[in-house]
N, C-alpha and C positions, 0 to 999 in steps of 0.2 A: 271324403274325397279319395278319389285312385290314387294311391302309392306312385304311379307315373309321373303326374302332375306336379306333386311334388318334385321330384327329380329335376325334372326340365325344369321348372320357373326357378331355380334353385333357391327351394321355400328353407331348405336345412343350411343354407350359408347364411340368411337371414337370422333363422336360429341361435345360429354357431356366433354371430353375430351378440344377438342378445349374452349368451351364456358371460360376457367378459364382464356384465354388470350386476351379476348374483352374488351374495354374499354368503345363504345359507343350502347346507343340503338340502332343504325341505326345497327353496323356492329349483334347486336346479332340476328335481323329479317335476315340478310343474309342469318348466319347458320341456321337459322329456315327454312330457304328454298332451304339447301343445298341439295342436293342428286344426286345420281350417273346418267350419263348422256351418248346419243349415238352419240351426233353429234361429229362429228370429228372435225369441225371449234372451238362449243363453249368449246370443253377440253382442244382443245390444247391452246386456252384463257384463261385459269382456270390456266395451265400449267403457263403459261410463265409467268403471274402473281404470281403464288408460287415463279418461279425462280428469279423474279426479287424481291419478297420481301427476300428472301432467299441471296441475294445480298446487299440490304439494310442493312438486320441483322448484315453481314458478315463485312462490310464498316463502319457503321456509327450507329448499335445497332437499328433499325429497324427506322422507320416513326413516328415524335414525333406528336401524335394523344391521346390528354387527355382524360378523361373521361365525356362522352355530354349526356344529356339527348334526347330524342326526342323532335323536335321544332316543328312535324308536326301538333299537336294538337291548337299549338299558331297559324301557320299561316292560322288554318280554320278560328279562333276567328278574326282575320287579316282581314281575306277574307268578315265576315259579317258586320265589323265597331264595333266590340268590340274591347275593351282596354285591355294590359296586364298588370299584375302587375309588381313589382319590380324583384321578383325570375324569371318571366319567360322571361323578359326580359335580366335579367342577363343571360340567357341561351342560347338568341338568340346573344348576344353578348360575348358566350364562341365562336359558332360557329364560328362568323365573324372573332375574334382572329384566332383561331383555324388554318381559311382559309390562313388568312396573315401569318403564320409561317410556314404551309405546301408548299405556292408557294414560300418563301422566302428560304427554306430547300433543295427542287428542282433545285431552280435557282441554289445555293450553288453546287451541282451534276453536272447539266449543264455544269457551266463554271470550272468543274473539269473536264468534259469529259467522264464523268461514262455513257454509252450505258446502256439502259434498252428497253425492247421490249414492256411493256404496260406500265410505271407507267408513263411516259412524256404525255400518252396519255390523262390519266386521273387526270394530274394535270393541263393539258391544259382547261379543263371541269371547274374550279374552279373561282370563279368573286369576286373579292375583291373589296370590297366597301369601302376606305377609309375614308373619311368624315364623312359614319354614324358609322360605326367601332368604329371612336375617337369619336365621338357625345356620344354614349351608353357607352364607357369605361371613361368618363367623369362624366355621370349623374349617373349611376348605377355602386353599388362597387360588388365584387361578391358574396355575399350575398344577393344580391336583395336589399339593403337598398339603396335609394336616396340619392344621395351625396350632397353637402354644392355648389357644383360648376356646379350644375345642373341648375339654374339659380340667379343670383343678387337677387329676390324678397324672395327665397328661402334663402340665405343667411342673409340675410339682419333681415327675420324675425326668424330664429334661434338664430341669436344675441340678439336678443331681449326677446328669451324666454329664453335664458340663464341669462341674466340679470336680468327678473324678477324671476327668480328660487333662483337667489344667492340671490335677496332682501330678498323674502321668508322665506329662512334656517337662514339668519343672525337674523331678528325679531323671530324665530322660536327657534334658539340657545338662545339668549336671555331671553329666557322667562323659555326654559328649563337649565339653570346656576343662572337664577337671584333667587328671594327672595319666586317669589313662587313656585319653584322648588319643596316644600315640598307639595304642592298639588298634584303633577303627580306619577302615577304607576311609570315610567319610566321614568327615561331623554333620550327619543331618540324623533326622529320625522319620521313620519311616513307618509303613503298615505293611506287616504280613496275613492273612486269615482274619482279617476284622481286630488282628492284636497290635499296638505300638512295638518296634522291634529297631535293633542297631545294626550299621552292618560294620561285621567285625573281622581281621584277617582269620583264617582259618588256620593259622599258626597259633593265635591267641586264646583259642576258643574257652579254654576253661579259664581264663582270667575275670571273666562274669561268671558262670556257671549259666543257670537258668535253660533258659527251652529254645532249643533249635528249630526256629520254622521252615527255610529255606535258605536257598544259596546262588552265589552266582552260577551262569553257563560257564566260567573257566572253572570253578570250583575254589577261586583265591578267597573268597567273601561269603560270611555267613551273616543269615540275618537272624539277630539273637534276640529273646527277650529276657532281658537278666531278671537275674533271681529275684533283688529288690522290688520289682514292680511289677510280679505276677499276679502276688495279691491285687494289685490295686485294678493288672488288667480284667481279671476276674469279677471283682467291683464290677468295672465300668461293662462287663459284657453280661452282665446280673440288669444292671440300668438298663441296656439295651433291647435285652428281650422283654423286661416288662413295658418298654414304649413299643415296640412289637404288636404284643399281645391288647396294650390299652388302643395302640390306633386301630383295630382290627375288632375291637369294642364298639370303636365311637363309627368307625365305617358300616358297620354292622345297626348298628341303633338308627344314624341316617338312613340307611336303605329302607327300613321300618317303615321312618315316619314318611316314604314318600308313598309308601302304599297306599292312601286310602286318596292319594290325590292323584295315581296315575291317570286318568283320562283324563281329568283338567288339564295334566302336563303337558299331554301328548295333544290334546286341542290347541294348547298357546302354541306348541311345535307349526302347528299346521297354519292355525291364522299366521305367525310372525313369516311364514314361508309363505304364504300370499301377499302379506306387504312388501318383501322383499320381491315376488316377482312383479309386484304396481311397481315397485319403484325400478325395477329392472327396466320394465316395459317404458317407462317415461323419460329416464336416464338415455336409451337408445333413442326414444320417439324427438326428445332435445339434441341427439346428435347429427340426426340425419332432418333438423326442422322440418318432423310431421306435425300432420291436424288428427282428429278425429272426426273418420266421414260422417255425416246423414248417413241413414239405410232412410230407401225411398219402396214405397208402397208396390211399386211398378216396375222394379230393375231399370229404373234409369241409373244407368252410372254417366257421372260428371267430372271425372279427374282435373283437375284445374290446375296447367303447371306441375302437372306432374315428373316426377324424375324416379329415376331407378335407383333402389337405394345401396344396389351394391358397385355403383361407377363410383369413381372420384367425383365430391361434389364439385373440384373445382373445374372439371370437365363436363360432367352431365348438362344436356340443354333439355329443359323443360318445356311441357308439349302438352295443350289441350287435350284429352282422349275423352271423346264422348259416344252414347252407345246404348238405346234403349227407348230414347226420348221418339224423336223423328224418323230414325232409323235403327233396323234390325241387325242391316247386314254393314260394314264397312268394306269398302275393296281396296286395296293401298297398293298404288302401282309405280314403275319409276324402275330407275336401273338398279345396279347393287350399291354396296356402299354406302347409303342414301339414309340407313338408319331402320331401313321399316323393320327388322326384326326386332329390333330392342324394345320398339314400341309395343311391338306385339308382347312381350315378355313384361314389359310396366306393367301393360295394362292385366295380363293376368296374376302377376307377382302383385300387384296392389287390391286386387281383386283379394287374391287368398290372403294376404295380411291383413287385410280389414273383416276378411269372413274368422278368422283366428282371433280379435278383437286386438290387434295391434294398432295404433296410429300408423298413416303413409304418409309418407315424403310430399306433398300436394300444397295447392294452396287451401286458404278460405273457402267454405262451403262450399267443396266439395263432395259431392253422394257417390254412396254405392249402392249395389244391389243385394241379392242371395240368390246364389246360383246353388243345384243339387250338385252338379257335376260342373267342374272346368277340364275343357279337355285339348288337347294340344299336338298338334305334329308340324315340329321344327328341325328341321335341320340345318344348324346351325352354320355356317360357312364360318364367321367370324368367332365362332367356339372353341380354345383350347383343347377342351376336354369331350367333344364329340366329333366326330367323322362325320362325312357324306355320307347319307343310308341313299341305297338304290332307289330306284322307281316300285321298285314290287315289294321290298320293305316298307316306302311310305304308303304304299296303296293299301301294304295287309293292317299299318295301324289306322289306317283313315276305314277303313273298312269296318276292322272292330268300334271304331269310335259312331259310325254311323246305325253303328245295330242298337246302342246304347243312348243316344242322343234324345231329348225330350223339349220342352218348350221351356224347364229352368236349367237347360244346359249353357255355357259360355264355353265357342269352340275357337280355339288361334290356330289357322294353316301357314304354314310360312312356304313361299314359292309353292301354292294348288297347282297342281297336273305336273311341276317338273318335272326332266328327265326322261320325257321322248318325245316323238314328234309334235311339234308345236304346235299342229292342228287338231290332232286327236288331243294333248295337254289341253289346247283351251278350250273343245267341248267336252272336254270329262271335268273341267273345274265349274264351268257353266254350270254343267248337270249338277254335281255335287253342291252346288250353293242353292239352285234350287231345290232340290230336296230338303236341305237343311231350311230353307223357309220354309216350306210344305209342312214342317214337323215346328215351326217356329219359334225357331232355336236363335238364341245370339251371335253373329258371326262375324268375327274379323280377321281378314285374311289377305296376305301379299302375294304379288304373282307379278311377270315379268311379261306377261300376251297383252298385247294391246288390245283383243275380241273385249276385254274384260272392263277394258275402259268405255267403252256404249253400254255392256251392263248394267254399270249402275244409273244410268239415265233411265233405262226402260221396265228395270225392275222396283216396284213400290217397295217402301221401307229399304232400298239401298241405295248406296249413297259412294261416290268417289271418294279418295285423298289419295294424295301424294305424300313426299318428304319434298321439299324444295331443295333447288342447287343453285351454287352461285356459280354465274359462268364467267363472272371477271374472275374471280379467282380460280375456276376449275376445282373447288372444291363445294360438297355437301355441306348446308347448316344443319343438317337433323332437326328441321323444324315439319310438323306435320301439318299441311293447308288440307284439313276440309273439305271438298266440296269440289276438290279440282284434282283431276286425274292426271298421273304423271308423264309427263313427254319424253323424250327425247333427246340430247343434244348433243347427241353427236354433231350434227351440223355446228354447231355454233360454238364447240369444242376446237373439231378442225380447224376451221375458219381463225381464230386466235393463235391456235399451235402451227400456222404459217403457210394450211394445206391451198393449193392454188383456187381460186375462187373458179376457175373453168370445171375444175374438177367435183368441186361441193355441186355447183349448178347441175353438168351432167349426173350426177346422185339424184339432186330432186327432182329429175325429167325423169328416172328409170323409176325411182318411188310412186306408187299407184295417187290418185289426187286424193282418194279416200281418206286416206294415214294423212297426206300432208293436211289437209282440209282438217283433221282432227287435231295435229299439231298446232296449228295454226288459230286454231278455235280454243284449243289450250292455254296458250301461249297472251290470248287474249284476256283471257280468265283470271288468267296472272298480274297483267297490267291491271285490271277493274280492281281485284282484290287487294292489291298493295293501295290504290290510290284511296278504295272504300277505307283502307286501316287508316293511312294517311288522317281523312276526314275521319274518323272515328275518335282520331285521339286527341284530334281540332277540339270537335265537338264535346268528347269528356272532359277536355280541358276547360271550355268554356261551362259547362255543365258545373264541373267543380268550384270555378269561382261564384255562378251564381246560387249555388245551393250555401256556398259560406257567406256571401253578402248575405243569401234569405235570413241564415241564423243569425248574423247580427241582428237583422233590421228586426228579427223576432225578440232578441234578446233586449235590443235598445227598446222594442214596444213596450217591453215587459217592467222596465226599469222603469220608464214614463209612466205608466199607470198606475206601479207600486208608489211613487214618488207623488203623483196628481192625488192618489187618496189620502196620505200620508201629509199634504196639503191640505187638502181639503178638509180633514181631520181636524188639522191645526185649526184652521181658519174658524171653523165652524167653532171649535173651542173659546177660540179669541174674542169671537163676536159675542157666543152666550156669558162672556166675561163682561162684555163690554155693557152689555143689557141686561146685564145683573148690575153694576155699578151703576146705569141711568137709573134703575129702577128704584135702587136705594138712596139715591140722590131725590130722584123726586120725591120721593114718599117724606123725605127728610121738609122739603121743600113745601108739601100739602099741611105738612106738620106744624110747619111754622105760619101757614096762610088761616090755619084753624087757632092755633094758639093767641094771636092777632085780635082771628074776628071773637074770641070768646073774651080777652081781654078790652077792648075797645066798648063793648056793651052796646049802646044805641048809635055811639057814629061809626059803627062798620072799621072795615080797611080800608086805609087812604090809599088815594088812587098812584101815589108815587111807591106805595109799596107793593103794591099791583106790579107794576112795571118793572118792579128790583126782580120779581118772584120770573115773572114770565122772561126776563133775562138769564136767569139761571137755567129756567128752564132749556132756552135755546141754546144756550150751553155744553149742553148734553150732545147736540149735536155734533160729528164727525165728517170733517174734510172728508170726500170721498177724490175730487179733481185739482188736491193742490200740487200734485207732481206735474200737470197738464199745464199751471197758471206759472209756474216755475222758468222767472226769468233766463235764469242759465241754462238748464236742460233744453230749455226752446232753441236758444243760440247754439249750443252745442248740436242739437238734430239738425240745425239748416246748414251746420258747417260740415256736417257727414253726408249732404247730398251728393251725388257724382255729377259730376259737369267732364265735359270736351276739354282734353288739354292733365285732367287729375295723372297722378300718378297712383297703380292700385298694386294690390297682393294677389294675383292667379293665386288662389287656394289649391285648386286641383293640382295645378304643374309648382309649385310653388317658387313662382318667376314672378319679378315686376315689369311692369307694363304700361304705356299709355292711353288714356281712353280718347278714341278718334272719334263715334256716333253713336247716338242711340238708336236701338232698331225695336222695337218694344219692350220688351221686360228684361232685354240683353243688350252687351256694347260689343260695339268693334274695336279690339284691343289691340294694339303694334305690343309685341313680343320679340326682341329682336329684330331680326327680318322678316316675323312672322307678321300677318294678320289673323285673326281668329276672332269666333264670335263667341261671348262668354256669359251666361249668366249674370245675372246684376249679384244672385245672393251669395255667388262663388265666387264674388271680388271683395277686397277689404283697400277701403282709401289709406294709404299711406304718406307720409311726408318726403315732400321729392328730396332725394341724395344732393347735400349739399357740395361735392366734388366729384366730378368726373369721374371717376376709375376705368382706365384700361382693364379688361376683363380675356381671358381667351373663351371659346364658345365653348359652353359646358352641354353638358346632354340632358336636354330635361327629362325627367323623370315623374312618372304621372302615378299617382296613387291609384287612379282607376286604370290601369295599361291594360288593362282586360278587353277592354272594349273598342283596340286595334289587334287584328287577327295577325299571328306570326306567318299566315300563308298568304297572297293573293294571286288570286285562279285567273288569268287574261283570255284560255283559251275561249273562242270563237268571235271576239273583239276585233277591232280595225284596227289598223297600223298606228294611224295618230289618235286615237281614242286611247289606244294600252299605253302611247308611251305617257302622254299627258294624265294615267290615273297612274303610271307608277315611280309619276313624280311628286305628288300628292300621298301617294303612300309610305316610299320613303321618310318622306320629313314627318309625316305622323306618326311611322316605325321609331325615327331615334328620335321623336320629344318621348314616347313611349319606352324609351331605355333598353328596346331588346338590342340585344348584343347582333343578335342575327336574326335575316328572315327570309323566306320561301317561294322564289316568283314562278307561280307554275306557266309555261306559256307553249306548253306542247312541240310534238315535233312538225310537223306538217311539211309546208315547203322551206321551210329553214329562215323566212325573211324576218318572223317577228321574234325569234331570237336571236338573227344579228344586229336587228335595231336595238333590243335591249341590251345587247354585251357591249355594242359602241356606245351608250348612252350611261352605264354604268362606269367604262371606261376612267369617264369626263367627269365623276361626279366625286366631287370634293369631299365629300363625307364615308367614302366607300373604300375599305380596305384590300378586301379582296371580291372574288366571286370564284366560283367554280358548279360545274354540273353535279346535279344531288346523283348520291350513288344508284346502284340499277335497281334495287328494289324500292327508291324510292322517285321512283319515276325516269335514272338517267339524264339525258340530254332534253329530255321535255322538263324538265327543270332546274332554275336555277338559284343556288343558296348564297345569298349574299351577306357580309361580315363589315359589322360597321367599324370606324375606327373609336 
């Protein structure tokens, strides 16, 4: 990617960005070598690697990777037969840890069963040296200071300087408590030259004798080491050079044993500095709520809800940008202020952080592309950190960008042809978009010429948008519509901020019909697409209930079937039980009809034990209809019948009710002061309330409320036709519990929405009303609020 591009999209704040969540050198040279990339293998590596640290985050708060210095400077020293010291050896033994608790974290993952698409791969990369691991976390503490259990000889002679230290201070205390205490500046004891020393007035000085090391700046104060415990500091400076010499042994032996493992080392260096930049990367990708896009075969990009990840999220509004599919070129027209350059900057700031293998700020499945080149000429009005460039400056970078451009190029122009006359501007931006499809390049581009708006109607593969504006409040949503070219409004700006209506008028009589006819045609555009969103989300809504009834009613099939065999199992068991028992019973039975006739000899079996045998036998037989013959159960089913006059349980609304007729397989139930017609299976016979109860009117509440719309449309209906269906609608609206709902009845000649404001007036159940705001239709609609 051109070093420009960067620049402008400002790819190094995103960057600079990341850097706050690295921990080691290694991972901060990564991002030093970050940047947006075309090969398709190494992104979607870059890729999978976000998603899997992204899943890390999500599971287990990211890859526990501390903060390492770089070792690579140690292991050149390595490499020549120099020795490390204490601190860098400590360093090379953060690493080693470091290693063992990354593949020990893993394993953990592993035998959890967690799939990941690269981070097995590169923990498989990592070589655990146990032995020298404990060796170095033995000798060196983390501080770099040599430890007591680095070796016996090292031990041994610490003991020994501790003991001559304490001899020291004891003779040393003594002298500062005893009698000549009154010769010294101070009772403390001090250090001169690495030796224990007193300070003494310099009047006194031979009342110790011993060795004069220094003195004070006034020269009143010597500091002395008496005679007595020269020997001893002698001693103790004998101890200290051979701990010297032995730590400068065991530093020396360590550096050794790390030789034969230098590449191992310097490999775990470089994987742990990849994990830490996964986790870099997903730590950021959690703070600004990215995804990780598709890349799509075709450069479709799909940004869905896209935002910029360097606004404040509690400001940034998110904005479809799409580009590849349907159309090549986008045109985004509209006044200033309105947002289209920011868009223009997403869309290629999200571009290059996905071509980088960064997660972007977007929603759900969202795609991008791979682009060779992104290239851009913005000048930025609303930018800090850039100026106006001329006309002849943008024209020389638009110039160079056109000599360069290809069919996987992505080009952003912010305000094409600005900055002279508006005629020749808007056939030099004309030109230049044509060309750019000629060479059929991706292009999205803002401009303020209206020419530019029939554009994209007559050129194939391009396509209009605007940013919308809200003229009740005179300000921009920086929402971007798709599909509709930006107008105008000043008029309707004036017209608010108090300007005389004679005066707007005579405007649009100097205004050619052309412009107005396209404002107008605009403007139209506007109203179709609010109302189509309107119904869109009717529609998804309803969509969404019935795709969750579908799962239950899939769920509940599922359990009925598991259950009917599960039965039928039984059953089948039961029965082969049961005729295993007949069977044995009979045979018992033949048994004894044989034992009989062999006993009996010439007069056979008598005929009354004939008749015992064949009663046992029908014995065997099983009631199949005695629940059917079941005096009570019968009494009880003709008392559950519904008759004229019952009191029942509405299941659906769950209200009691009286039943008036039957009308076939349904009754006409009184609900209040309702009638309704109700299924017979969705009622349950209850026992009438033995007391009256004063009640006040509750709102019923219908478990299927789905199935009354929160909007109803009256336009092109008759006067007494809408009012009489949006009397019917209401009371179906609050047994349906919404709070509020949406009477669209357009504007027209005015009459049948003041039949329904007088009519809603008057109506006992209705809290408020007022007109739906302007994007959602204004005074052709109105939202009413129940009490």
């Amino acid at each position: 990617m051109n070093q420009r591009i960067l620049t402008t999209l400002e790819f190094n704040k995103v960057k600079k960005a990341l850097e706050n969540y690295l921990a080691t050198d290694q991972g901060m040279e990564e991002l030093e070598k970050l940047v947006p990339i075309n090969d398709r293998q190494r992104i979607q590596t870059a890729l999978d690697e976000t998603e899997d640290g992204l899943k890390v985050q999500r599971l287990r708060g990211g890859i526990p990777v501390p903060k390492l210095k770089s070792i690579r400077p140690h292991m050149k020293r390595i490499e020549i037969g120099a020795n490390l010291n204490g601190i860098e050896l400590a360093e090379v033994a953060r690493v080693l840890s470091t290693t063992n608790e990354v593949s020990k974290f893993f394993g953990d993952l592993a035998d959890s069963e967690i799939e990941f698409a690269r981070l097995y791969h590169w923990n498989e990369q990592l070589v655990t040296i146990p032995a020298l691991t404990r060796r170095l976390k033995e000798a060196i503490d983390e501080d770099g200071r040599v430890t007591d259990e680095a070796s016996p000889e090292l031990r041994s002679i610490r003991q020994s300087i501790r003991r001559s230290e304490q001899s020291v201070r004891e003779n040393l205390d003594s002298i500062v408590r005893g009698k000549n205490a009154k010769y010294l500046s101070d009772a403390l004891v001090t250090m001169r030259n690495d030796r224990y020393v007193i300070p003494v007035k310099a009047e006194y000085r031979n009342i110790f004798g011993g060795v004069v090391h220094d003195q004070s700046s006034s020269g009143q104060t010597l500091f002395i080491e008496p005679k007595q415990i020269v020997e001893l500091n002698n001693r103790l400076r004998q101890h200290q050079i051979a701990e010297r010499t032995e730590i400068e042994r065991i530093l020396s032996e360590l550096s050794a044993e790390l030789v034969p493992y230098r590449r191992d080392i310097l490999q775990n260096a470089y994987v742990i500095g990849q994990f830490d930049f996964i986790n870099a990367k997903a730590r950021y990708g959690k703070e600004i709520k990215a995804i990780v896009p598709e890349i799509t075969e075709d450069n479709q990009v799909d940004f869905r809800q896209a935002r910029h990840p360097l606004i404040d999220p509690e400001k940034v509004v998110p904005n479809d940008i799409a580009i590849g599919r349907d159309y090549q070129a986008v045109v985004i027209t509209g006044p200033n202020t309105g947002g289209k350059t920011i868009t223009l900057k997403t869309l290629g700031l999200l571009q290059l952080m996905g071509q980088a293998g960064l997660a972007i700020p977007a929603g759900e499945e969202s795609t991008m592309g791979i682009f060779d080149e992104v290239y851009a000429d913005i000048g930025d009005e609303q930018s800090i950190e850039q100026s106006l460039s001329t006309f002849s400056s943008h024209m020389t970078n638009i110039v160079s960008i056109l000599d360069k451009v290809d069919e996987k190029s992505l080009v952003l122009f912010d305000e094409l042809g600005a900055g002279t006359d508006p005629q020749e501007g808007a056939a030099l931006a004309i030109a230049i978009l044509d060309f750019l499809g000629a060479k059929s390049a991706y292009v999205m581009a803002t401009t303020h010429y209206p020419e530019l708006k029939i554009y994209g109607y007559n050129r194939p593969g391009t396509i209009n948008a605007s940013m919308e504006f809200d003229v009740d409040t005179l300000s921009p949503t920086y929402r971007l519509l798709i599909g509709v070219p930006g107008r105008s409004n000043a008029f309707e700006i004036s017209r608010r901020l108090g300007l005389a209506p004679t005066v707007i008028d005579s405007a649009k009589q100097i205004m050619d019909d052309e412009s107005q006819d396209l404002n107008e045609m605009i403007a139209d555009l506007e109203n179709r697409r609010k109302m189509a969103e309107t119904e869109y989300l009717e529609v998804r809504y309803h969509m969404d209930e019935a795709e969750k009834l579908h799962k239950q009613l899939e769920d509940a099939y599922s359990y009925f079937y598991e259950e009917r065999e599960k039965e039928l199992a039984k059953a089948r068991k039961d029965a082969n039980k049961i005729v295993e028992d007949a069977q044995e019973k009979a045979e018992k039975v033949i048994s004894d009809i044989r034992k009989m006739q062999l006993a009996g000899g010439n007069s056979g079996v008598k005929e009354h034990q004939l008749i015992d045998a064949r009663t046992q036998l029908a014995g065997l037989r099983q009631e199949e209809d005695h629940l059917q013959k079941n005096k009570v159960l019968k009494k009880a089913k003709e008392q559950k019948r519904m008759k004229a006059g019952d009191e029942v349980m509405v299941n659906t609304y769950g209200q009691r009710g009286t039943l008036i007729k039957k009308e076939g397989d349904s009754w006409q139930v009184q609900i209040g002061i309702l009638k309704m017609t109700v299924p017979e299976s969705d009622m349950t016979v209850v026992a009438p309330m033995k007391e009256p109860v004063q009640r006040v009117v509750n709102t019923v509440r219908s478990s299927q409320a789905s199935h009354v719309a929160n909007q109803l449309d009256l336009r092109g209906q008759r006067y007494e036709e809408a009012l009489a269906e949006v009397d019917q609608y209401l009371d179906a609206a609050i047994l349906a519990g919404y709070p509020q709902v949406t009477i669209v009845h357009g504007k027209g000649t005015g009459a049948l929405r003041q039949g329904i404001t007088d009519y809603l007036k008057n109506h006992r159940s209705v809290a408020s009303f007022e007109f739906a705001p302007n994007n959602q239709g204004g005074n052709g609609a109105t939202i009413v609020k129940f009490k």
